[in-house]
N, C-alpha and C positions, 0 to 999 in steps of 0.2 A: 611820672606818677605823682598824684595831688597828696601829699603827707595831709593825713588830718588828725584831730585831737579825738581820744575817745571817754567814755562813759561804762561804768561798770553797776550793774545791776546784779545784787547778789538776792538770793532767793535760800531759803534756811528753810527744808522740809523735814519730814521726818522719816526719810532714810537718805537724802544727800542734800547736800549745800551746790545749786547753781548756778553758774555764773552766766549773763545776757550781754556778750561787749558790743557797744553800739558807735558806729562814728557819725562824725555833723554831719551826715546827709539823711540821717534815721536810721541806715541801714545797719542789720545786723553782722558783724564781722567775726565774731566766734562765740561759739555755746559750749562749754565745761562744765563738769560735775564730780565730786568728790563725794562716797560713802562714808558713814558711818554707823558702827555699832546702836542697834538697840536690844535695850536690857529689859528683861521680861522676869522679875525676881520671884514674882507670884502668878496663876492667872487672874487676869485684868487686869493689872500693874504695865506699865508702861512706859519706859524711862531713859534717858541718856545720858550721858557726862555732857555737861556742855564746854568742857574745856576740848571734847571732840571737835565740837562745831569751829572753835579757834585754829585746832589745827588743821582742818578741815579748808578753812579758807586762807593759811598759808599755802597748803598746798595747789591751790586753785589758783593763787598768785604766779607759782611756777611752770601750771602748764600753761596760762595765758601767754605766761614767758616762752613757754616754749615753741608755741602753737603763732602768736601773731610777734615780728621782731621788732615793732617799734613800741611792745605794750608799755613798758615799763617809764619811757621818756615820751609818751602822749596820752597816758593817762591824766585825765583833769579831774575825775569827777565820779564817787561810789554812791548808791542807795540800796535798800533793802526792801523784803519782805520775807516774811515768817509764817512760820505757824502760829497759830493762837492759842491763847487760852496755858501755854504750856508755862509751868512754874519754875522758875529757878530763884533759891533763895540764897543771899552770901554775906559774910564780912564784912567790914567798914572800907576794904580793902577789895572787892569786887569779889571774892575766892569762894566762888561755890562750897555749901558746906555737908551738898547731900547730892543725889542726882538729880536732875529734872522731871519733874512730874509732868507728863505729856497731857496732849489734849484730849487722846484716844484712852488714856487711861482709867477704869471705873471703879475705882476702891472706892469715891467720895459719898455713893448714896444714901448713907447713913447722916452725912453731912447735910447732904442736899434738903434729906427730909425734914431734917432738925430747921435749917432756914426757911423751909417752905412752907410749916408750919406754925413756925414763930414770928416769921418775918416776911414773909411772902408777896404780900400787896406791898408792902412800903417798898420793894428791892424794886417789882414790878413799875411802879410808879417813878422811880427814880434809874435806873435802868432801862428799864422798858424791852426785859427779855427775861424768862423761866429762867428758875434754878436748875440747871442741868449736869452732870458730873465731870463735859466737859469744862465749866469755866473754871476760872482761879480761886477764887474767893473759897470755894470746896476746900481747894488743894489747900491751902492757907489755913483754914481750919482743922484740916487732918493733921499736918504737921502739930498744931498746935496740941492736940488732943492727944498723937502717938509719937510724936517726939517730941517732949517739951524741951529737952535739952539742947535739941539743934534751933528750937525757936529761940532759947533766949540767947544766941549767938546772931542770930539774922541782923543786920542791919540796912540791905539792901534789897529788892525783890523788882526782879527782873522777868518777862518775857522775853524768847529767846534771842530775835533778832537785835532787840535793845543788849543783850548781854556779850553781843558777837561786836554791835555797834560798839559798846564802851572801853571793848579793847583792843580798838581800831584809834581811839578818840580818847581816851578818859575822860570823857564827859556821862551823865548821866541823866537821860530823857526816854519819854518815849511819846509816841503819837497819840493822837488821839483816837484813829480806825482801830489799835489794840488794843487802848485802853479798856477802849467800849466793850470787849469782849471778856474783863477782868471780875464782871460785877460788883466791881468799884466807883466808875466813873456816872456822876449825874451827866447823861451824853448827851442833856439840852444847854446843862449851864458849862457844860464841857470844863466838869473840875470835878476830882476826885470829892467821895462824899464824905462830907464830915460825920453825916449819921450812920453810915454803913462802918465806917473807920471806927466809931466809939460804937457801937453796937459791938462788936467784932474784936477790940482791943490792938489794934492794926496803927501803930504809929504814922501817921502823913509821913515823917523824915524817911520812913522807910521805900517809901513811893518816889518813882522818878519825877522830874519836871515835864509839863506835858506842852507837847508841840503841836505843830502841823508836818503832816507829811512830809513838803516842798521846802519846808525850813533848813535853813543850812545850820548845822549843828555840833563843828569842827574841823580841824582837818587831821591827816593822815597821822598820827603820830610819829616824830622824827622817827626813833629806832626802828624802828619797822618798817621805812619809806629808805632806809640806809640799809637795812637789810637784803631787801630785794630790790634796787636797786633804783627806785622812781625818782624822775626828773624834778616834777612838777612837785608845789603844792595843793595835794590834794583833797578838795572837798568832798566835806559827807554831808547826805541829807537825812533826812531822820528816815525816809521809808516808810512802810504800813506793814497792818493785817494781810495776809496771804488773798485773802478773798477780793478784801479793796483792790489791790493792786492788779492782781490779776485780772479784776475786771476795765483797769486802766489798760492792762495789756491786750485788753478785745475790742479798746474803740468805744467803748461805753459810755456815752455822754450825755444822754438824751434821756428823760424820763418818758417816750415810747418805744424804746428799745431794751429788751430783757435778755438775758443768759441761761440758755439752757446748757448745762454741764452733766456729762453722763462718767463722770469717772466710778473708784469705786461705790463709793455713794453719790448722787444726785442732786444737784442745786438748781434752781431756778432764783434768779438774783436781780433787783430791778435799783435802778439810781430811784430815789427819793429827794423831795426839796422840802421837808419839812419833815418833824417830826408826824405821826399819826398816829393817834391816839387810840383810833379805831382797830390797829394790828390788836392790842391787849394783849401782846403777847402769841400772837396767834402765828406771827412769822420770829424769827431772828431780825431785830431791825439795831445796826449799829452805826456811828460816824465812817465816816466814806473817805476815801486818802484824797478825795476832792475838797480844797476849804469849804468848811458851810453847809457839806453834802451830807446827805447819806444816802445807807441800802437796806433794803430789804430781802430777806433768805428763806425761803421756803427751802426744806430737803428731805431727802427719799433715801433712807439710809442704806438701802439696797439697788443698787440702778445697776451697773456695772457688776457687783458682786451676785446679783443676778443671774447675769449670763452666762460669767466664770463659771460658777457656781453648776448651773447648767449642763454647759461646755466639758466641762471635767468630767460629770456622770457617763456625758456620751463619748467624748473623743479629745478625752485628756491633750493629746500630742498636736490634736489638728490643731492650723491655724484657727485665729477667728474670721478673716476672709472668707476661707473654705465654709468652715460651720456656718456662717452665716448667707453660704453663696445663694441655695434656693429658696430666701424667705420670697421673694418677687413673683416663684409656682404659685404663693399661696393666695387665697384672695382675704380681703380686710374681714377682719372677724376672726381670721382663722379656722372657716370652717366652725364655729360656732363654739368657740373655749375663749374660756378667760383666765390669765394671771394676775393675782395679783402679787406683786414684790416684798411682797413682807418677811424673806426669810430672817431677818435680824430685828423684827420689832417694824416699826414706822414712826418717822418725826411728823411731816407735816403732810396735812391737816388733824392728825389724833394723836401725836405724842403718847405712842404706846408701844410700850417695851417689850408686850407681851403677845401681841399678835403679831401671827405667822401665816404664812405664805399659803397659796390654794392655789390650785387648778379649777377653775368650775367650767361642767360641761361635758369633759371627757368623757370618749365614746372609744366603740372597738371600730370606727373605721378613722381615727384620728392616725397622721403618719407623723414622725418624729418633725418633719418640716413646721407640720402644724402645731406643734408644741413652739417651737423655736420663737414663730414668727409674736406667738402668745405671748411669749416671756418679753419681747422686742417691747409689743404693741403695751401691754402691761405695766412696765417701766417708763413707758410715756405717758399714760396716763395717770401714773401720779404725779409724775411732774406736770402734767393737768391740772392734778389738784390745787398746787401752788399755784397758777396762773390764772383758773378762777375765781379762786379767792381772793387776790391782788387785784383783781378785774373787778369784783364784787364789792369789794370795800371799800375801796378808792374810787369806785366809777369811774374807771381808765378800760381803755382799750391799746393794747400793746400792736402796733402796726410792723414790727420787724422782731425775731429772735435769731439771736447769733448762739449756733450750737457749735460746743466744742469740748473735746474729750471722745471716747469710742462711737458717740453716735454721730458724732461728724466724719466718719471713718467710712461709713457704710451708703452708699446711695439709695437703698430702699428706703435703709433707715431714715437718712433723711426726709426724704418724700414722707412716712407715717406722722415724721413728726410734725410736718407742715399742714399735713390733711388732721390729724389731732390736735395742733394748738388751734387751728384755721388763720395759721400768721406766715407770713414771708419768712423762709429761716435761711441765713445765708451761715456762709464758715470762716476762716481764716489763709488765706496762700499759705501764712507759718505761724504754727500755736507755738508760742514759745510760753506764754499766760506771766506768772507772776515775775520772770525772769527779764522779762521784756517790761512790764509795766515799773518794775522798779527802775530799771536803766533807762524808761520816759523819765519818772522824777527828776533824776542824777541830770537828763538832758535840759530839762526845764529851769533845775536851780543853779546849771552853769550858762544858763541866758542862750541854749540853742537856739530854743522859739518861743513866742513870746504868748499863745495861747494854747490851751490841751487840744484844740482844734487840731490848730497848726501840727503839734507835734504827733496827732492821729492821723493826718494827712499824709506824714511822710514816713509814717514808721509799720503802717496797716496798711490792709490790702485786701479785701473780699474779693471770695468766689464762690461758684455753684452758688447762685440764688436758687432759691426753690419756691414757688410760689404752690398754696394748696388748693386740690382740684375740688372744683364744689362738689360731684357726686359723690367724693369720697368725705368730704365733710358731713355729708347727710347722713352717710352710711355712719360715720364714728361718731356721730354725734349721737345717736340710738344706742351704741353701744358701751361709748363711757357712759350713759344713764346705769344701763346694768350693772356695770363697775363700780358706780359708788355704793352701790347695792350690798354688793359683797362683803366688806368690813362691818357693818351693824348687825348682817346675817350670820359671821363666823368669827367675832370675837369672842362671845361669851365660849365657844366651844374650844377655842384655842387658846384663851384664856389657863380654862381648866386642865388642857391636856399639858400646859408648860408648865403647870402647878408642879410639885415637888412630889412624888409617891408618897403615901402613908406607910 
């Protein structure tokens, strides 16, 4: 047997820390996962200890230890990826001094407003993304505003991955795919803003140094490399945003190749080579863990949550297989109903928090199949929406999507989605996503191969191409017309019904 060296990609979500071990031939060698606690103090609060995510990833040291027997004496080489947007504030000393204010969390909108009306175009212009309550910049203000006493202790402010990074390393950076996501960072001149910082009272010393992805950015710290027992000197790379990275873990390299993601909310995600001015904010457009690059993110805040959602009303217990086995009875239309996905608000194209979900069309000879396949067919059509607005504005025509997440689960599904986008969509042999695209990094900055080509070549694998059938392109093409219908028809009314009683 050929001993080889490996590469560890770790992935910091927000309910486990992932581990992606990959060796020199690309291939992946073991995937582990470690839980942790989230803390819900209020509703819409949203929060964790991040000294969880530390112990978190000792633990994940042990069962790689346990799991492959040479991890510990051929490991070379860690990278990361994270969630975004999530705050963690500390010490001069690294030492968190509150919990992590997460990405999902919405206390800020009070914040958000305050910025959006004071500040709005400049943030826009310099940023080049909406004030929203997931980013940092919020979180950073609220602190300010309801705990003054923990701000004037901060010294450091860290997103997550960077905070797992710096006590792996004691060093302190972070990328510039996270940055972007801080509403801190000017993402053209890629350096934190002097005007947002004095605007805001935000000391720079308090900001990490900012990298590249692929940058090597330390190695292993002695006590912790003596602790469990590693041979090597081990480097770290700096990693990304969960989103970037993950789309390094799809093979993503091409700006005719886009991402449709059906998790519990929705992304449709395209590589960018330039900034475009023309988004105005209209998508989520951040730096890309690729030097140089970026992306664009249309999302549907309900895609997956959706179906669940669905699914639970009719048959809590059944699989999703099963639930979704006769959508294939149905024919495209559904029988003549429409979904739209709005049970939680919509991001993109109407960044509205306040319209909700419909059925239009519903008859007495509709059978539950025909609901089903509605809510499928619905959820693809907003992520429509993202893709013809990407198509729209940029004058690009997307030649290939790679879906992945539940609707790459499902073969009709797929099929809808290919006759909906009218684009080739192919899948993954193994979604591992951000897990995998971090432990590309780690393979890249220990010199396995020498372009992202290369290291997409040996590491990815498609299958099920789907190409879409023109009669059914004709058919959905008439009918997403009527779907954008919907939304201008039944805002104002859903609007008013999620108003507040008098």
């Amino acid at each position: 047997m050929i001993e080889m060296d490996y590469v560890l990609g770790l992935d910091l979500g927000t309910s486990s820390l992932k581990g992606d071990l990959l060796d020199e031939s690309g291939k992946t060698v073991c995937v582990a996962s470690t839980e942790y606690e989230l803390l819900t103090p209020k509703s819409g609060y949203n929060e964790q200890n991040p000294n969880d995510w530390v112990q978190a990833c000792y633990r994940l040291f042990e069962k790689m230890s346990q799991k492959i027997s040479d991890f510990t004496s051929n490991l070379i080489g860690i990278s990361f990826s994270g969630q975004m947007h999530s705050l963690v504030v500390a010490d001069e000393d690294g030492n968190a001094l509150r919990p992590a204010i997460l990405w999902n969390d919405v206390r800020t909108t009070k914040q958000c407003n305050d910025i959006t009306e004071n500040f709005g175009e400049e943030i826009l212009k310099i940023t080049k993304n909406l004030v929203l309550e997931g980013f940092t910049l919020p979180k950073i203000l609220w602190i300010q505003e309801n705990e003054p006493e923990i701000w004037k202790k901060v010294r450091k402010i860290f997103l997550p991955k960077d905070y797992l990074r710096y006590f792996l390393t004691g060093n302190f950076q972070m990328d510039y795919s996270d940055a972007a996501g801080t509403l801190l960072m000017d993402i053209k001149e890629k350096k934190w803003s002097q005007v947002i910082l004095k605007k805001y009272n935000i000391p720079i010393e308090y900001l990490p140094e900012l990298v590249n992805s692929f940058d090597f950015v330390g190695n292993l710290d002695e006590n912790i490399k003596k602790s469990y027992g590693f041979k090597n000197n081990i480097k770290i790379f700096a990693g990304g945003a969960d989103n970037a990275v993950s789309s390094l873990g799809t093979g993503l390299n091409d700006y005719e190749t886009a991402i449709a993601s059906t998790g519990t909310s929705g992304v449709f995600l395209s590589l960018e080579d330039s900034i475009h001015n023309e988004y105005n904010g209209k998508f989520h457009l951040f730096n890309h863990a690729l030097p140089d690059k970026y992306y664009s993110m249309g999302v549907t805040l309900s895609a997956g949550q959706s179906i669940s959602w669905f699914k639970d009303l009719i048959a809590k217990s059944e699989s999703y297989d099963k639930f979704l086995s006769n959508v294939s009875d149905v024919p495209i239309g559904s029988n003549g109903l429409l979904f739209t996905p709005y049970i939680s608000g919509e991001r993109t194209p109407y960044f509205d928090s306040q319209i909700r979900a419909s059925f239009i069309g519903l008859n007495d000879t509709h059978s539950l199949d025909d609901l089903k396949r509605a809510v499928i067919e619905g959820v693809t059509f907003s992520l429509k929406d993202s893709q013809v607005l990407m198509e729209s504005l940029r004058e690009k025509e997307f030649r290939r999507i790679i879906s992945i997440g539940g609707g790459a689960k499902n073969k009709e599904w797929l099929q809808i989605q290919a006759d909906i986008f009218n684009t080739q969509v192919v899948t993954l042999d193994t979604e591992e996503g951000p897990g995998l695209g971090a432990a590309m990094i780690a393979a890249m900055g220990v010199g396995w191969f020498e372009t992202v080509e290369e290291c997409v070549a040996h590491t990815i694998t498609y299958i099920n191409k789907i190409d879409p059938i023109s009669e059914n392109v004709a058919e959905y093409k008439k009918i997403y017309e009527l779907y954008t219908q919907v939304y201008p028809y039944t805002k104002d009314i859903t609007h008013a019904l999620s108003e507040d009683p008098v």
